[in-house]
C-alpha positions in Angstrom: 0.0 0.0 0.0 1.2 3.5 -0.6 2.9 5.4 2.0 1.0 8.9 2.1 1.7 12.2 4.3 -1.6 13.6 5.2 -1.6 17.2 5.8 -4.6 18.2 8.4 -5.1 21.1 8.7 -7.2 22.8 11.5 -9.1 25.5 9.7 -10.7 28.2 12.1 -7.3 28.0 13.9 -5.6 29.4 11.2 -8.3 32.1 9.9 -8.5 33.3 13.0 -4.8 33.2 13.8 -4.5 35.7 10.5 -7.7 37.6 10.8 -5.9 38.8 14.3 -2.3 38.6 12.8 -3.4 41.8 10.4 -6.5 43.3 12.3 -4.5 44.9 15.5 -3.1 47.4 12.6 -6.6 47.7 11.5 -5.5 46.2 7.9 -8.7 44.6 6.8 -7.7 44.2 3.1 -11.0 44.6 1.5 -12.1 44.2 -2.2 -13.9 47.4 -3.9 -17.1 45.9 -2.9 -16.1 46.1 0.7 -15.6 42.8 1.6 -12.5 41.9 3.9 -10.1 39.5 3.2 -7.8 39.8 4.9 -8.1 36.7 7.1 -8.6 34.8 4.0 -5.3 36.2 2.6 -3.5 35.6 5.9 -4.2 32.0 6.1 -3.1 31.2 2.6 0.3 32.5 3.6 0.4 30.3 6.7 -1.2 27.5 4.8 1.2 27.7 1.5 4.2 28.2 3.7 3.3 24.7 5.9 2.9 22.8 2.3 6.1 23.5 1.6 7.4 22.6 5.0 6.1 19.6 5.7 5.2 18.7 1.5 2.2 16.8 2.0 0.8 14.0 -0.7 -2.6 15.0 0.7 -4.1 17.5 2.5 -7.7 17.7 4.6 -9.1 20.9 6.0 -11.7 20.9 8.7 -14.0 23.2 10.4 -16.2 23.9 12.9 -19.7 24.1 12.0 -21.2 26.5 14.8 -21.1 27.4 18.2 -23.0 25.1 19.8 -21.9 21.1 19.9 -22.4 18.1 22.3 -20.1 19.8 24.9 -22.8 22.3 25.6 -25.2 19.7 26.1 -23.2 18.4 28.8 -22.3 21.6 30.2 -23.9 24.9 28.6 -21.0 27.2 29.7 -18.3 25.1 27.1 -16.7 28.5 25.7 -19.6 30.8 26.8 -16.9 32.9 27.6 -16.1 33.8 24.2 -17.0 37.0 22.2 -18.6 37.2 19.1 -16.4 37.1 16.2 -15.3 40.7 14.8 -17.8 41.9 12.2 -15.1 41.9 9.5 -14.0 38.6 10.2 -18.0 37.0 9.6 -18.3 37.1 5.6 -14.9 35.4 5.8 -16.2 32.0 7.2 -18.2 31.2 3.9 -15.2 32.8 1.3 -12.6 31.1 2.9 -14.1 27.5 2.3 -14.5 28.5 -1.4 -10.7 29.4 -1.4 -9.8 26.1 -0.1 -12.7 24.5 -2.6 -10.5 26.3 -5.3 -7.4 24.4 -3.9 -9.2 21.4 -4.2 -9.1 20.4 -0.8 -11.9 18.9 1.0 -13.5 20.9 3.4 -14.7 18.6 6.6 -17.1 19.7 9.0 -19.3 18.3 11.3 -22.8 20.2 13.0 -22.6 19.1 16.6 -19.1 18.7 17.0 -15.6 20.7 17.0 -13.1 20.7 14.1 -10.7 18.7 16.8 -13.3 15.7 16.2 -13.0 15.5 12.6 -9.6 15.7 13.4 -9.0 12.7 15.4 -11.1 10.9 13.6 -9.6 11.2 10.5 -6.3 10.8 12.4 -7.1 7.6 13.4 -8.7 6.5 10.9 -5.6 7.1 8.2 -2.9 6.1 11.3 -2.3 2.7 10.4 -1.1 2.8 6.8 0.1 6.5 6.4 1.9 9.7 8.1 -0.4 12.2 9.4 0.8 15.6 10.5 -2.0 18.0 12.3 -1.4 21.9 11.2 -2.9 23.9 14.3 -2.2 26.6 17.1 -4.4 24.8 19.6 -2.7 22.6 22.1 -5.7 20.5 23.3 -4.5 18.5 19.2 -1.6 17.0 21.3 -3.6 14.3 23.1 -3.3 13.2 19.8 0.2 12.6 19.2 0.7 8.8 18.2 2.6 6.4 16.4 2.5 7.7 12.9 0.4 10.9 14.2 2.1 14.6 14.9 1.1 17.6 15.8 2.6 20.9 14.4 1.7 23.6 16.9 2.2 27.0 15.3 4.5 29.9 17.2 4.4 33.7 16.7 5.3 34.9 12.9 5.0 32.8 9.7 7.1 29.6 9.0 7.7 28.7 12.8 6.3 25.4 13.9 6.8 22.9 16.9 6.5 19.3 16.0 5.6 16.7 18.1 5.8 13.3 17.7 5.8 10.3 19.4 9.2 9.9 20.2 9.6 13.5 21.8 6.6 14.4 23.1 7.6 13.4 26.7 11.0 15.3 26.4 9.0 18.3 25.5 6.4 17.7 27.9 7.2 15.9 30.7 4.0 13.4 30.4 2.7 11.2 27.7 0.2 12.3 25.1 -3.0 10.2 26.5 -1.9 12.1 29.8 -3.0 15.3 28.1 -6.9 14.9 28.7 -6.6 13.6 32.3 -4.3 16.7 33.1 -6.7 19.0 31.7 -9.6 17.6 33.7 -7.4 18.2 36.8 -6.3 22.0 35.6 -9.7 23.0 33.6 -9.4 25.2 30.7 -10.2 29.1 31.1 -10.2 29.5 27.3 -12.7 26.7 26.5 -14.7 27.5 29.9 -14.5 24.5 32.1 -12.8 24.2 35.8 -11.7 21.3 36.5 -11.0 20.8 40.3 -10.5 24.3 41.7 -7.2 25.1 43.2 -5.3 23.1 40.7 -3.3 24.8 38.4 -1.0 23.2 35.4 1.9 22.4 37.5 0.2 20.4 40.2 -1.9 18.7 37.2 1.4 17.4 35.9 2.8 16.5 38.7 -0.1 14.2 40.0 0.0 12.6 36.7 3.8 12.5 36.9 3.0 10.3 40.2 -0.3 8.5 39.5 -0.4 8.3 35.3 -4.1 8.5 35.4 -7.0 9.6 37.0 -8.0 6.6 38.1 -4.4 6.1 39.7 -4.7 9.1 41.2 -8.4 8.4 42.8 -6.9 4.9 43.4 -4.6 6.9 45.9 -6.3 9.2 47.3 -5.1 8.1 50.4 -1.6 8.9 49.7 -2.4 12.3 49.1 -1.7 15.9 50.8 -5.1 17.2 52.9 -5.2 19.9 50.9 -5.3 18.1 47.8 -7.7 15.3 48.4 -10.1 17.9 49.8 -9.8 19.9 46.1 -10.2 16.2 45.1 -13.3 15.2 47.2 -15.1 18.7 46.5 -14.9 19.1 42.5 -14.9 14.9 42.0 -18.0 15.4 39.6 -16.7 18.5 37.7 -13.3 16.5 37.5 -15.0 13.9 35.4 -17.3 16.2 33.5 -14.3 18.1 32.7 -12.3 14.8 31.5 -15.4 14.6 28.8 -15.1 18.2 27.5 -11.0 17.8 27.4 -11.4 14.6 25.0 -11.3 14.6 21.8 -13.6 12.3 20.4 -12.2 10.2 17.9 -15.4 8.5 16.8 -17.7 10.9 14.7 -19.3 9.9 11.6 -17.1 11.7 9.2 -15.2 9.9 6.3 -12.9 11.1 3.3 -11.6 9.3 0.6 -8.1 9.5 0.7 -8.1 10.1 -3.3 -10.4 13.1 -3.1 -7.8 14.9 -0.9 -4.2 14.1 -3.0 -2.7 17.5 -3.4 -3.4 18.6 -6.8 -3.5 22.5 -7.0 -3.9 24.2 -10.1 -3.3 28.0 -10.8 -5.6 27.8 -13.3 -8.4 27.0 -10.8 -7.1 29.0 -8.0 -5.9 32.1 -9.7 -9.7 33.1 -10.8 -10.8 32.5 -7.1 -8.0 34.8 -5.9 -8.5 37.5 -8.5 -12.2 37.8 -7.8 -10.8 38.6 -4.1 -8.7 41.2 -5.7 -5.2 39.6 -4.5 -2.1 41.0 -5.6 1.4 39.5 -5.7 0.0 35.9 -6.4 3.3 35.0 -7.8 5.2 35.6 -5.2 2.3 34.0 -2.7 2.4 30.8 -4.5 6.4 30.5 -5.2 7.1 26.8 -5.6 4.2 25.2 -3.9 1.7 25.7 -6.9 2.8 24.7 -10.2 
């Protein structure tokens, strides 16, 4: 069987990373209609830049398809923290999956759960035969990291990436990839809106798992345990495990690509008409080698 290297690429976390990356300057890049873009222009140049990075035989983008999934269900504050997207960045959602359209890349989304879903599912689901290499900002993707599965976190400015992989995830972080969703349950997350046991911050999280590896080793123990942390324990246990459900990434959802649909096959003269009608300038030097 062919030995593929699937590009997946976590869509909303790059728009938004460039809708913000250009919008603090109030550089909105809109057409003579009055549409911005320049979110839409921004991601191309992250985008573009990790095809030629990593050089991909395939590549998958995925998205999320609302606000509200299965987490809110389970909790209705899941990321009720969050603000309404910028005005400017709203006609963007819609253009930018026509962009990647023009790229012919499958667009995969979901209604009901998060772009992270598709992602692991797909992960997983390609993990066995092929290399899979996860394009995102968001650290919650590194529960993922696997055998043949690694995540490319993205650092400030264009062209800098952390890889992780299976072989140096624990140098990097000091615990093991499935240890990711248990610590998070422990720590909460302020960003997606969820607790986890109060009083426990990331450096006590990693050090319980350092100790117990689970938290089912850790409840195993509870007896071994400070006061002061088996009575953070004992008071949040139920938003501990609710917390452990919103941290997962569930890598189970009904969502399928063919693998054939998603070889990289980019033509300019399919893009370029896409790009124009967005009024881009300097395509050549956007595309350099990466689009033939």
């Amino acid at each position: 069987m062919e030995n593929n290297k699937i590009l997946l690429v976590d869509g909303m976390a790059l728009l938004f990373r460039g809708f913000f990356a250009t919008a603090f300057r109030g550089n909105f890049m809109k057409t003579s209609e009055g549409i911005p873009t320049n979110g839409i222009y921004q991601f191309l140049r992250y985008f573009l830049d990790a095809v030629d990075t990593y050089e991909p035989s395939h590549v998958i983008c995925c998205w999320d398809m609302g606000s509200k999934t299965f987490r809110n269900e389970i909790y209705p504050p899941y990321k009720g923290n969050r603000e309404a997207p910028p005005e400017e960045l709203v006609p963007q959602f819609d253009l930018i999956k026509e962009v990647v359209e023009a790229f012919n890349i499958p667009n995969i989304g979901l209604e009901n759960y998060e772009a992270d879903d598709c992602i692991g599912t797909l992960a997983r689901m390609y993990q066995d035969n092929h290399e899979v290499i996860i394009l995102t900002g968001d650290q919650d993707m590194l529960q993922l990291v696997d055998q043949n599965i690694n995540v490319s976190i993205m650092r400030k400015g264009q062209g800098n990436y952390e890889l992780f992989t299976i072989d140096n995830f624990f140098e990097k972080k000091g615990i093991h990839p499935h240890q990711i969703v248990d610590m998070k349950a422990l720590m909460g997350d302020s960003a997606d809106n969820y607790p986890g046991v109060k009083g426990i911050g990331e450096k006590t999280a990693i050090r319980l798992m350092k100790e117990h590896h689970s938290i089912e080793g850790l409840l195993a123990s509870m007896e071994q345990l400070t006061k002061g942390i088996r009575t953070k324990l004992e008071t949040d246990l139920e938003m501990l495990h609710l917390s452990r459900k919103l941290a997962e990434i569930k890598c189970d959802v009904p969502v399928y690509c063919e693998l054939e649909t998603a070889r990289k096959r980019f033509e300019r003269t399919k893009i370029e008409p896409k790009l124009e009608s967005l009024e881009f300038k300097n395509l050549d030097r956007m595309f350099a080698e990466t689009v033939k």
